[in-house]
C-alpha positions, 0 to 999 in steps of 0.5 A: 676868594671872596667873602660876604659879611653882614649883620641881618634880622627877620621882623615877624617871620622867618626867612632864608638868606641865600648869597649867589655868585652866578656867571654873567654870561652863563647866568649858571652859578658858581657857588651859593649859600644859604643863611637862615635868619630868625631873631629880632635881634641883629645877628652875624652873617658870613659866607665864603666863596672861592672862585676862579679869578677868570669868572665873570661873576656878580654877587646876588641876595635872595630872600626866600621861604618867608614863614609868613607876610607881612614881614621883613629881613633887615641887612646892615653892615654889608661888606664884600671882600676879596683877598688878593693872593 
C-alpha cells in the first residue's frame, strides 16, 4: 500500500489533481485518483493506493480541467509512503 501526501493550490483558476499509478510495461493503470484544488490557500491532499507488490509501477501527477489560463497549481510538501506488511 502506498500513500501520496502534499499541501497544493490553484492561483487564478481551478484545477484538478489527478495521482497515476500505471503499469511501466502495460502502461494500463492500476489505480488513479483524482483531487480537485481551488483555494489560494494551502490545502492538504492524500491519495491511497493499494497495489500488488509484483507490479512494476511509477507514480504520475497530471494537472487537468484548468478553468482558465493564465494560472497555476502549486505543490509542496510532497511525501510518497509505503507501508511495509
Amino acid at each position: 500500500m502506498f500513500r501520496v501526501a502534499c499541501e497544493a493550490r490553484a492561483i487564478n483558476a481551478k484545477h484538478t489533481l489527478r495521482f497515476v499509478m500505471p503499469n511501466r510495461e502495460t502502461v494500463k493503470w492500476i489505480k488513479h485518483e483524482i483531487r480537485q484544488v481551488s483555494s489560494q490557500d494551502w490545502c492538504r491532499l492524500e491519495a491511497h493506493f493499494e497495489i500488488s507488490p509484483l507490479d512494476d509501477a511509477e507514480l504520475l501527477l497530471g494537472d487537468e480541467d484548468v478553468s482558465k489560463t493564465p494560472s497555476s497549481l502549486q505543490i509542496r510538501r510532497f511525501m510518497l509512503y509505503q507501508k511495509l506488511f
